[in-house]
C-alpha positions in Angstrom: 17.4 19.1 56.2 18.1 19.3 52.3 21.6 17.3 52.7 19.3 14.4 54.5 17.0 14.6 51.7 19.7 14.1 49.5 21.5 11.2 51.3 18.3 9.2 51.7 17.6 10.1 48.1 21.3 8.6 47.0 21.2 5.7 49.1 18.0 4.4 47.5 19.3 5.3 44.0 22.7 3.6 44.9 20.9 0.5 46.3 18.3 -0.1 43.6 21.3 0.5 40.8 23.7 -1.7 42.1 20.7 -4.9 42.9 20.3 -4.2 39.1 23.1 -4.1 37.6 24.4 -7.3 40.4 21.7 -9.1 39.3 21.3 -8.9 35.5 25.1 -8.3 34.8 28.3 -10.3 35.1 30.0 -10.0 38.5 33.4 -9.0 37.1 36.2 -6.8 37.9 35.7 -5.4 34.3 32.2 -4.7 34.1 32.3 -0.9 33.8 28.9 -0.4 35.4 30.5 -1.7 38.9 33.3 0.9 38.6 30.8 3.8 38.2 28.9 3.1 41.2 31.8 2.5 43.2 33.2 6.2 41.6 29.6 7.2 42.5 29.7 6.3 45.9 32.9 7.8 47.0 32.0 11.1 45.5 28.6 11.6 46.3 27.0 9.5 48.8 30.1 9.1 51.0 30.5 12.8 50.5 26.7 13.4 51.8 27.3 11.7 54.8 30.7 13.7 56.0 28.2 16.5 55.3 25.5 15.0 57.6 28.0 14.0 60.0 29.1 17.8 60.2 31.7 18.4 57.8 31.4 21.5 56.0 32.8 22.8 52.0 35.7 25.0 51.7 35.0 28.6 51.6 37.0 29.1 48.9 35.2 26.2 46.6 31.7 29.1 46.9 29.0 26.8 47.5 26.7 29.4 49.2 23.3 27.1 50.1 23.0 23.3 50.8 20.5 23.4 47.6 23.2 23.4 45.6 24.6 20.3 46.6 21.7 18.8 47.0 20.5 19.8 42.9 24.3 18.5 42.2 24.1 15.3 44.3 20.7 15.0 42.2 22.4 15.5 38.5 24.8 12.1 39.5 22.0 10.3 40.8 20.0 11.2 36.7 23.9 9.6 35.7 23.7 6.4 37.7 20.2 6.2 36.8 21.2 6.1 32.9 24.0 4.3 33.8 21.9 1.3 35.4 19.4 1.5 32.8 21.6 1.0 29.7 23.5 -1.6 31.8 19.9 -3.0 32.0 19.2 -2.6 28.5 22.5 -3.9 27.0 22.0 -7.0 29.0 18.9 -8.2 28.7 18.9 -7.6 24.7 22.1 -10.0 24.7 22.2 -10.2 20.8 25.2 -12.8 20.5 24.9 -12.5 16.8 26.5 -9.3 16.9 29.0 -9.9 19.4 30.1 -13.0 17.5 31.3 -10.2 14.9 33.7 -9.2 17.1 35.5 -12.3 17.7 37.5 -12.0 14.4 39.2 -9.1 15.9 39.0 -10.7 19.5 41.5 -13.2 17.5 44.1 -10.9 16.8 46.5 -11.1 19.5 49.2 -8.6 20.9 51.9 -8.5 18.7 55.1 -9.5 20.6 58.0 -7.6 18.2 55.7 -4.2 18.2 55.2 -4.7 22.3 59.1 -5.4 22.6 59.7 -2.8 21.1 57.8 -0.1 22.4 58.6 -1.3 26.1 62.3 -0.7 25.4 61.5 2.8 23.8 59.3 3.3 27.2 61.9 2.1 29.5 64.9 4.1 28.3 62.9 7.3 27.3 60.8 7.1 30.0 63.2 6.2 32.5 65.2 8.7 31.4 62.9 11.9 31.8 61.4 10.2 35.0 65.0 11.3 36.6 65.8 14.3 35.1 62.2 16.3 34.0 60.1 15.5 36.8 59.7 17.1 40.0 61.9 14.9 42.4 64.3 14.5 39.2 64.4 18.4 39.3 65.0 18.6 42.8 67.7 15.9 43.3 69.8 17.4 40.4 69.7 20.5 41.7 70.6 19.5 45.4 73.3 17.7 43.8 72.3 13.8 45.1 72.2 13.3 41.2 73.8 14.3 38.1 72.4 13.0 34.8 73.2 15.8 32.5 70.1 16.1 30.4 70.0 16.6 27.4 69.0 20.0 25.8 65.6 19.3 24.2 65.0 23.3 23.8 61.4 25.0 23.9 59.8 21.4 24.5 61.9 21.3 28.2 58.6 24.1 29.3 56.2 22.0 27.9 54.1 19.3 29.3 55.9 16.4 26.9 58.9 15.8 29.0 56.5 14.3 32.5 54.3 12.8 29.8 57.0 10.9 28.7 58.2 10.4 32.3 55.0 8.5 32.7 55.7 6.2 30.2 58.0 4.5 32.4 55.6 2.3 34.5 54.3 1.7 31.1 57.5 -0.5 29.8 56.9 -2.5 32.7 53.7 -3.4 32.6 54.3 -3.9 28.5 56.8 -6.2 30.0 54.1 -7.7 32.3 52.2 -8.9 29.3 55.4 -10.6 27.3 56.9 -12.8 30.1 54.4 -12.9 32.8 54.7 -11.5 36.9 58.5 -13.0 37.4 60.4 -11.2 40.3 62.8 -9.4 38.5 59.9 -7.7 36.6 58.0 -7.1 39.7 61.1 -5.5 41.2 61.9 -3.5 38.0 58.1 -2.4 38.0 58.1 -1.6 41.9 61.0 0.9 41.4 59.7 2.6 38.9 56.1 3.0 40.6 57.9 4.8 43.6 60.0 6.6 41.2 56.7 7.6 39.5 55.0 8.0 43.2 57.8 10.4 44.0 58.2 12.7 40.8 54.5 12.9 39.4 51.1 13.2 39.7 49.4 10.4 42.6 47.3 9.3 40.1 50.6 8.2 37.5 51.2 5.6 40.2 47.7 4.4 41.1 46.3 3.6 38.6 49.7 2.1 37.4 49.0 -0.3 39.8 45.6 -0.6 39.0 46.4 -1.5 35.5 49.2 -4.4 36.6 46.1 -5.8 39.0 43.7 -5.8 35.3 46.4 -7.2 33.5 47.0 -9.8 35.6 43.5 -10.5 35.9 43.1 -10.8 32.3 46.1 -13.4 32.2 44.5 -15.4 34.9 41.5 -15.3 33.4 40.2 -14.2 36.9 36.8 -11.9 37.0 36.6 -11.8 40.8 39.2 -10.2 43.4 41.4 -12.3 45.2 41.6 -11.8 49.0 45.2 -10.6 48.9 44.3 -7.9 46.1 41.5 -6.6 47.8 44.0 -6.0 51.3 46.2 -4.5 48.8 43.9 -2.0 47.1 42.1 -0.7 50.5 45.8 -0.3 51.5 46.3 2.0 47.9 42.5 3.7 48.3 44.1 4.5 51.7 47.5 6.0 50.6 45.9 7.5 47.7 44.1 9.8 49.9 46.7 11.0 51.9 49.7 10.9 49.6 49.5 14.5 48.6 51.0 15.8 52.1 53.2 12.3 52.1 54.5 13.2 49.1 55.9 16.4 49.9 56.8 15.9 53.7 59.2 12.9 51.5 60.8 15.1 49.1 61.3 17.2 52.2 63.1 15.2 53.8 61.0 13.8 56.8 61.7 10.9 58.6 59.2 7.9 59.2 58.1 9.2 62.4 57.0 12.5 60.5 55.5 11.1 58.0 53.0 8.7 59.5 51.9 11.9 62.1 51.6 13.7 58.7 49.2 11.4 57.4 47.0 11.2 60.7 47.0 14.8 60.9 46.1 14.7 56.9 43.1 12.2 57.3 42.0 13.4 61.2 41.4 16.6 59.1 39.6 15.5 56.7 36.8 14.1 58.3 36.5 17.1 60.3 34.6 20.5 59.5 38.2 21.3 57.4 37.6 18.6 54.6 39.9 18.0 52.3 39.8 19.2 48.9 39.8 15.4 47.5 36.5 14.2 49.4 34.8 17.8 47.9 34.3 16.9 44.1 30.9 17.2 44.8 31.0 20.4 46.4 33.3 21.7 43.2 30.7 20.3 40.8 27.9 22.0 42.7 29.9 25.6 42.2 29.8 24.1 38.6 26.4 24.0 37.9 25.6 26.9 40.3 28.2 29.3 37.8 26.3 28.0 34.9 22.9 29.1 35.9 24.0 32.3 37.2 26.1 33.5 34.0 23.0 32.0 32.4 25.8 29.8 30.0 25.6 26.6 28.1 28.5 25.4 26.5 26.9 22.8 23.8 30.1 20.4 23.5 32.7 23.2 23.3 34.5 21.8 26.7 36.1 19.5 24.7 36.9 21.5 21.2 40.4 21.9 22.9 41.6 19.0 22.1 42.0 19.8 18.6 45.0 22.0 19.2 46.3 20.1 22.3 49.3 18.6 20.8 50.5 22.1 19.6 53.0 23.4 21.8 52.2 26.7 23.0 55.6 27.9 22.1 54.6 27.3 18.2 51.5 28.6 19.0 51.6 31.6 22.0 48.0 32.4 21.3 46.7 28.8 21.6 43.5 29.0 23.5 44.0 27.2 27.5 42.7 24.0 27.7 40.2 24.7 30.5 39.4 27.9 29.2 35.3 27.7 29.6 36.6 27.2 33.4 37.6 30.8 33.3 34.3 31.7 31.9 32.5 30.5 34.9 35.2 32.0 37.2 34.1 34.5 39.6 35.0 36.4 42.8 32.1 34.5 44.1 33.1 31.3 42.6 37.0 31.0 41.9 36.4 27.9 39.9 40.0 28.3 37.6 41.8 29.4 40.2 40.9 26.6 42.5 41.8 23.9 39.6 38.2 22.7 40.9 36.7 19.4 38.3 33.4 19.0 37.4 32.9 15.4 37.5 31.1 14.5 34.5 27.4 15.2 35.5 28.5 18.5 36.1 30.2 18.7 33.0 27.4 17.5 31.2 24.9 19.9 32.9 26.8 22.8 31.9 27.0 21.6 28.3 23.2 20.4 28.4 21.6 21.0 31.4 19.3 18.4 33.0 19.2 16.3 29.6 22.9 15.8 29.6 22.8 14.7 32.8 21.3 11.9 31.1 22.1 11.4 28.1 26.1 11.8 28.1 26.8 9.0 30.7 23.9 7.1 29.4 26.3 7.5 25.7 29.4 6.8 27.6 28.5 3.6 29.8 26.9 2.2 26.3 30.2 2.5 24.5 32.0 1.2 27.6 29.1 -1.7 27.9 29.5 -3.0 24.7 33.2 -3.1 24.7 33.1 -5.1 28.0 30.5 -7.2 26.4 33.1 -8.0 23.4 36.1 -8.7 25.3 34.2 -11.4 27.6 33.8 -13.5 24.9 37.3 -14.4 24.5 38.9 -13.7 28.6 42.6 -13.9 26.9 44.3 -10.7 26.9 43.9 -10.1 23.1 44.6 -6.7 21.8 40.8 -5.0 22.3 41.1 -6.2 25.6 44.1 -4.4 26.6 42.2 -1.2 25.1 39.5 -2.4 27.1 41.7 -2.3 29.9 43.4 1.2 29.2 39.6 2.9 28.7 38.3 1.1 32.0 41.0 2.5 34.0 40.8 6.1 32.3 37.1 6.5 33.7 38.6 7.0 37.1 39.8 10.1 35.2 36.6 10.7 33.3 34.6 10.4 35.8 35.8 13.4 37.7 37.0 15.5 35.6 34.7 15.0 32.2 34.7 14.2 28.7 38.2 15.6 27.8 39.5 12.6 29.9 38.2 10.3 27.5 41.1 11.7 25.2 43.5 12.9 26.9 43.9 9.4 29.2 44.2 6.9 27.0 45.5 8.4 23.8 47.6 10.6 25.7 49.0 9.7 29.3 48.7 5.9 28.0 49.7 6.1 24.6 52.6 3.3 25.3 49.6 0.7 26.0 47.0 2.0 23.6 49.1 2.2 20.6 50.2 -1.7 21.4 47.3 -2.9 20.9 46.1 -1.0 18.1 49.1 -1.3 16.1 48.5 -5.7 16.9 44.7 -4.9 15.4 46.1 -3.1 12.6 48.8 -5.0 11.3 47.0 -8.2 10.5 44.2 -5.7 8.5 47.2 -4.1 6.6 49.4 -7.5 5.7 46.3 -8.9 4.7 45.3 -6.0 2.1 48.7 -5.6 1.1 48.4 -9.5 0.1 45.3 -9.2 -1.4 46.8 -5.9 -4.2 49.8 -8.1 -4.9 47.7 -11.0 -5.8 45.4 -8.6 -8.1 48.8 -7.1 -10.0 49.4 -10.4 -10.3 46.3 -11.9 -11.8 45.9 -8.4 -13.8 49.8 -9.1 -15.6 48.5 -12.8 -16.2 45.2 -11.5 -17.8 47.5 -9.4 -20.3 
């Protein structure tokens, strides 16, 4: 009875939110408020109705009563309520003035010797650890299929730096996206690497690589809706991203097609059955969240992200270095094996454990305003100018963000895509520091004059 309350409850919030936001904002790939309630909806509401429909949550996630996903489903529905209110707010206020401040940086344009550049850097480094630091890369050297001969990098080979820099492969492609446009040899180059990513890292290195060549292009195009084709193509992606986990591994196993397609069936059959998989529970794991929280009677007051001071210290400089997810261990419990799991909060629970019911509020309320008034600046000039590739980098990273909290906000697009951010940052800078540069020499020269 609770999980129908909370349905009916999220289906109203969802359908008032998006008749909103549709109506008062832009209808546009980019708008960020779109890509919240379309996170929104796959986590919670169609979450709730598996659970109406008789799916169950994992023993091992510990939700023990149906109020506690009901109270969680109720802390994202506060979110999209912030969310659709500051979408609401930011709209309506439309104060052009201000946004016409923005259009001197709007001006500065990618710089095309900085973005040469670090595509090369991307596509050799990257390339290069993609084969020989990554999982499949492990594996096919050691079965003997391939023999690159890394090099010895030392302590750094058992850190996380070598598949960081794997990832930057994808990233010299897409760098290469922007310089010369979608020609086929760049599509090919990019295609390989995106299965070479798909095979030797994380599912979501590859996705939302893909993700990020559809914005791009986009944003060349100067295109705000989705084209027929694209929309085929990214059900087909939504599709394999679900059940590429058990693909992946059946592949570097060795299976044949056959295999791999009754893999996938049995994957999905599964997962709409009372055995759910893991990936449609987020709410479930951010429900063991906020239960934890109340029970160990803990608030953590911002101190989920204070890790990421230290996080570029590797650990073998630093053996002592506090774990990254370390207030996950706090809430851990026989009861509730939160760490050992590797479960996510989403970022209403994270913000309820930091805040409680305000948080759930008032952080995505703060984030979709920053993310709002970014969008806001970019549309005023659709070329792909140097904010709007940032734009495009933090849009993408709320996938990330989304589910597994604040520290995503980092960690994604400074870290994972530090390629793509640093572009255009670097193309903002540069202008700022030849024109300051210019402005000293011309006061040592009016200042020797004068004397």
């Amino acid at each position: 009875m609770v999980i129908d309350i909370a349905l009916i409850q999220d289906i109203v919030i969802v359908g008032i939110s998006l008749w909103c936001i549709l109506r008062i904002s832009r209808h546009s790939i980019f708008n960020p408020s779109l890509w919240y309630i379309a996170l929104h909806f796959y986590t919670v509401t169609f979450r709730l109705l598996t659970l109406n429909l008789g799916a169950a949550t994992s023993p091992i996630i510990g939700v023990h009563s149906d109020m506690e996903l009901y109270r969680a489903a109720t802390a994202s529905d506060v979110g999209l309520i912030a969310v659709a209110l500051v979408t609401a707010v930011l709209t309506l206020k439309r104060q052009e003035r201000e946004c016409s401040k923005a259009l001197n940086i709007l001006s500065n344009k990618l710089n095309i010797k900085v973005g040469k550049i670090i595509s090369i850097l991307c596509l050799t480094i990257g390339t290069y650890a993609l084969f020989n630091y990554s999982y499949a890369g492990a594996a096919l050297n050691v079965s003997g299929v391939l023999d690159t001969g890394s090099v010895d990098i030392g302590n750094f080979a058992n850190t996380s730096y070598p598949l960081m820099a794997a990832g930057f492969a994808v990233q010299g492609a897409l760098i290469q996206f922007v310089l010369k446009g979608f020609t086929i040899w760049r599509n090919i180059l990019f295609a390989i690497l995106v299965i070479a990513t798909a095979l030797s890292l994380t599912r979501t290195s590859f996705v939302l690589a893909v993700v990020l060549a559809f914005l791009i292009y986009q944003a060349i195009e100067q295109r705000e809706s989705i084209p027929f084709r694209w929309a085929i193509c990214l059900i087909f992606l939504s599709m394999l991203w679900f059940v590429f986990k058990p693909v992946q591994l059946a592949i570097l196993e060795g299976e044949n097609v056959s295999s791999l397609w009754q893999t996938a069936g049995y994957y999905f059959d599964q997962s709409i059955t009372n055995n759910s998989s893991l990936d449609l529970q987020f709410l479930d794991m951010q429900a063991t969240y906020m239960a934890a929280s109340d029970e160990s009677d803990v608030r953590f007051y911002g101190s989920t992200i204070l890790p990421l001071l230290y996080l570029p210290i590797p650990r073998f400089m630093w053996p002592a270095k506090p774990r990254q997810n370390d207030y996950e261990y706090v809430l851990t419990s026989s009861r509730r094996p939160i760490a050992i799991v590797g479960m996510t909060p989403e970022l209403s629970g994270e913000s309820y454990i930091n805040y409680g019911w305000i948080g759930c509020f008032v952080i995505p309320f703060l984030y979709m305003a920053g993310m709002q008034s970014l969008y806001k600046k970019i549309m005023i000039d659709q070329h792909l100018s140097a904010l709007h590739l940032i734009y495009i980098v933090l849009l993408v990273s709320m996938v990330q963000v989304y589910r597994d909290g604040l520290d995503s906000l980092i960690i994604y697009p400074i870290v994972v895509y530090f390629p793509l951010l640093s572009w255009g940052i670097i193309s903002i800078l540069l202008p700022v520091i030849k024109k300051n540069a210019k402005s000293l020499d011309e006061h040592y020269i009016v200042h020797a004059i004068s004397r």
